[in-house]
C-alpha positions as MATLAB code, in Angstrom:
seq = 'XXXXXXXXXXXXXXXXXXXXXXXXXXXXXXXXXXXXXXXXXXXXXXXXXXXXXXXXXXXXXXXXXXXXXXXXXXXXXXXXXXXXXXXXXXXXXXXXXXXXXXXXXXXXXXXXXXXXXXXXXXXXXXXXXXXXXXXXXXXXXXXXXXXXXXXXXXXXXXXXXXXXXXXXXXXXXXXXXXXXXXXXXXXXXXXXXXXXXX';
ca = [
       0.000    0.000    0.000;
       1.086    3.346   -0.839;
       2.154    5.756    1.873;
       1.010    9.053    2.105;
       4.051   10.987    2.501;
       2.633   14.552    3.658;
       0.454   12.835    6.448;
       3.153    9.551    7.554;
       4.587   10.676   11.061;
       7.187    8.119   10.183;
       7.999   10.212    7.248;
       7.773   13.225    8.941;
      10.621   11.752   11.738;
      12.434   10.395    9.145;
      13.290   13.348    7.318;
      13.830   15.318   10.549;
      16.537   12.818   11.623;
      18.447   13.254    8.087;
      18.288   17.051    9.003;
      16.169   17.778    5.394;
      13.219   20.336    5.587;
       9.624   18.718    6.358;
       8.290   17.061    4.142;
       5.276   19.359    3.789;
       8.091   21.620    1.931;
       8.119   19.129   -1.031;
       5.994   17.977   -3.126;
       4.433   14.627   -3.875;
       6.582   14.235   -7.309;
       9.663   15.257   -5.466;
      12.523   13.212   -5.454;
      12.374   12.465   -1.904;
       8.823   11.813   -2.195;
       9.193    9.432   -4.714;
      12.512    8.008   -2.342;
      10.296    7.828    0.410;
       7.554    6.130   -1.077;
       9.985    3.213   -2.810;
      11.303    2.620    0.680;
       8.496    3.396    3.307;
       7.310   -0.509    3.060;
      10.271   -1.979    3.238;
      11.425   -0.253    6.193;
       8.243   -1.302    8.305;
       8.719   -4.406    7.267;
      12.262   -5.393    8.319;
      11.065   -3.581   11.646;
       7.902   -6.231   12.050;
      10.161   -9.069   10.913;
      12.466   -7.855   14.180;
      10.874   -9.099   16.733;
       6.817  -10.656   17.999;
       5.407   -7.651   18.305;
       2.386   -7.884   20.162;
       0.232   -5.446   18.666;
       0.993   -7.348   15.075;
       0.583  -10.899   16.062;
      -2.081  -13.015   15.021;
      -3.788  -16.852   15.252;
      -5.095  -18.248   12.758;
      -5.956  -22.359   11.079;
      -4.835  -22.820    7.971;
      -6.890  -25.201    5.554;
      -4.765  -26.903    3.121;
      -3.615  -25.180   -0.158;
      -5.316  -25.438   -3.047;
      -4.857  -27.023   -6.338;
      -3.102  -25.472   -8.690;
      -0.378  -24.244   -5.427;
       3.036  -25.868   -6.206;
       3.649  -29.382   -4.264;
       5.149  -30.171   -1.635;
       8.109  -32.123   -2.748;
      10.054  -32.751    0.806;
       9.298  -36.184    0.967;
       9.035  -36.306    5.103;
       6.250  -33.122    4.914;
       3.698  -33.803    2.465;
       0.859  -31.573    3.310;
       0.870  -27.771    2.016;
      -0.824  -24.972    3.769;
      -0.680  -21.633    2.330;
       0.522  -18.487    4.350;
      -2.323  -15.634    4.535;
      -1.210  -12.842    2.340;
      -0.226  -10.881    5.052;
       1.813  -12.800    6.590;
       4.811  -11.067    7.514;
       6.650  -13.261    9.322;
       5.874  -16.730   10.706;
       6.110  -17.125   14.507;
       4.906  -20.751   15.624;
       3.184  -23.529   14.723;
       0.490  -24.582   17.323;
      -0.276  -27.889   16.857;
       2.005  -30.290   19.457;
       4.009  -33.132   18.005;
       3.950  -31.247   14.286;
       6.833  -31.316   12.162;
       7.061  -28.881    9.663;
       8.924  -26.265    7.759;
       8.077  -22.746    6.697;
       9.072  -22.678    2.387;
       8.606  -19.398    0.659;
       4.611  -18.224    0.780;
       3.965  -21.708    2.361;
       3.976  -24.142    5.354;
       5.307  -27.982    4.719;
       3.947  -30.116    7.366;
       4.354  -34.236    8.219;
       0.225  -34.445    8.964;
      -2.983  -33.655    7.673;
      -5.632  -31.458    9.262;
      -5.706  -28.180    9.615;
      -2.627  -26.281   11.223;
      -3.035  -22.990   13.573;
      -0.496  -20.736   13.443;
       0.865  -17.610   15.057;
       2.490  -15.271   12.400;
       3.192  -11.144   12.544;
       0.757   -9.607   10.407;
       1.328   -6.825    8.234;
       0.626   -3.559    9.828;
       0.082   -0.273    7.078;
      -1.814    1.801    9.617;
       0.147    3.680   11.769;
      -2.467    4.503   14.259;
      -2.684    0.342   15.143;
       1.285    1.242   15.689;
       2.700    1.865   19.368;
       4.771    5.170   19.303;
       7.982    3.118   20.400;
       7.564    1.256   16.690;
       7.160    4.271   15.075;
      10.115    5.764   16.212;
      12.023    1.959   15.069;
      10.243    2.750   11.775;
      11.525    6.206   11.404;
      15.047    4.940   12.337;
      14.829    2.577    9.675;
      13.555    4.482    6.860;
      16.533    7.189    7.901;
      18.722    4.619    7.501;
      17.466    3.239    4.204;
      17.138    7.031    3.156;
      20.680    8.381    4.096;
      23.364    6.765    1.217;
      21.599    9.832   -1.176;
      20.249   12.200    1.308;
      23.119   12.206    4.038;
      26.447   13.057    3.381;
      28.038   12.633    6.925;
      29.079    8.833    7.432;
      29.503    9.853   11.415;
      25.482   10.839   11.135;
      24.457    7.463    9.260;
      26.435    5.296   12.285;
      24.686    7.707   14.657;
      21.492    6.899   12.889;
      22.135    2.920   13.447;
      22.866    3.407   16.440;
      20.004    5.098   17.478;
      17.825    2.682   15.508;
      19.216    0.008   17.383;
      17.902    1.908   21.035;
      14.863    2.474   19.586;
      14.306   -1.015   18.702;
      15.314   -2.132   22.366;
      12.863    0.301   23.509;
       9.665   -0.907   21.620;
      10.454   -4.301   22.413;
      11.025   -3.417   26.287;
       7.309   -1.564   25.728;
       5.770   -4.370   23.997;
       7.207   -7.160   27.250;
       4.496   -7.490   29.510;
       1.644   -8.467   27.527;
       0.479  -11.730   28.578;
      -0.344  -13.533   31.995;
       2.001  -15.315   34.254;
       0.714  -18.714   33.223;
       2.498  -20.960   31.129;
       0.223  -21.573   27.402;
       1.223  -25.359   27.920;
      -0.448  -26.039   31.114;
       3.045  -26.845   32.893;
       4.260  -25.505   36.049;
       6.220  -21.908   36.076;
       9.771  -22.668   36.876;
      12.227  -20.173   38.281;
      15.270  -22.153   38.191;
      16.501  -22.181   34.923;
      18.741  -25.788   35.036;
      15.708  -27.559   36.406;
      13.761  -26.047   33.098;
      16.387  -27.027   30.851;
      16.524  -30.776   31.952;
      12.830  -31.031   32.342;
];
């Protein structure tokens, strides 16, 4: 989906951090514009791949894919589930005792039925975005933005560094989002050596 370049507050940070004028200055056939608008996507999508985000992730039970989808052709995982289209990045597989394999736009699995999955969705709204991810987004697109519109290297490792706080930050904002009890039923364990050889 196309971004809107005037109205994107992840433009609008963007360009502040690579010290241009706002964006409002330029117009929407502008070089930048059109810069912006071949890398927006891109840039919130290597920021959803990062990490679960809470906010983008998503169950769902995937029948088995059509005819007409290419084969499965590992002999050991037979059955072939299609990813939703947005599907950004596959998380889990929910179904105990499972085997299976994520392959391009599908999932590869060693039984039939359907599977539920947990996957990071794609996200084009930034109002459904926390303001911590939005300033990882802005990072990002600086980043992705600077090789033409940045001429100090010290700014663009300044820039990755600060991307790389950001990041920390959304995901220390997006930790607490669940209850203390374990999804599987077991007991919570502390110790960390008794988990390991349990």
């Amino acid at each position: 989906m196309a971004v809107n370049v005037s109205t994107s507050t992840i433009v609008d940070q963007a360009v502040s951090e690579l010290e241009l004028d706002p964006i409002s200055a330029f117009g929407d056939d502008s070089d930048l514009a059109v810069d912006i608008a071949a890398k927006y996507q891109g840039a919130v999508k290597f920021c959803l791949e990062a990490e679960d985000w809470s906010f983008a992730s998503t169950i769902a039970d995937l029948p088995r894919a059509t005819p007409g989808d290419p084969p499965a052709e590992d002999p050991s995982l037979i059955y072939l589930y299609k990813l939703p289209d947005h599907c950004v990045k596959l998380r889990e597989v929910l179904d105990l005792g499972v085997s299976w394999r994520a392959d391009a736009r599908f999932l590869l699995a060693d039984q039939a039925g359907k599977r539920k999955i947990r996957y990071t969705r794609w996200i084009h709204n930034e109002e459904q975005m926390p303001d911590s991810f939005i300033d990882f987004v802005a990072l990002r697109l600086a980043i992705k933005l600077a090789p033409r519109w940045l001429q100090s290297r010290a700014k663009r490792g300044d820039l990755y560094t600060m991307m790389k706080d950001a990041q920390a930050d959304a995901k220390s904002a997006d930790r607490v989002v669940s209850s203390g009890r374990r999804w599987d039923g077991g007991e919570m364990v502390s110790d960390w050596v008794s988990e390991a050889l349990r």
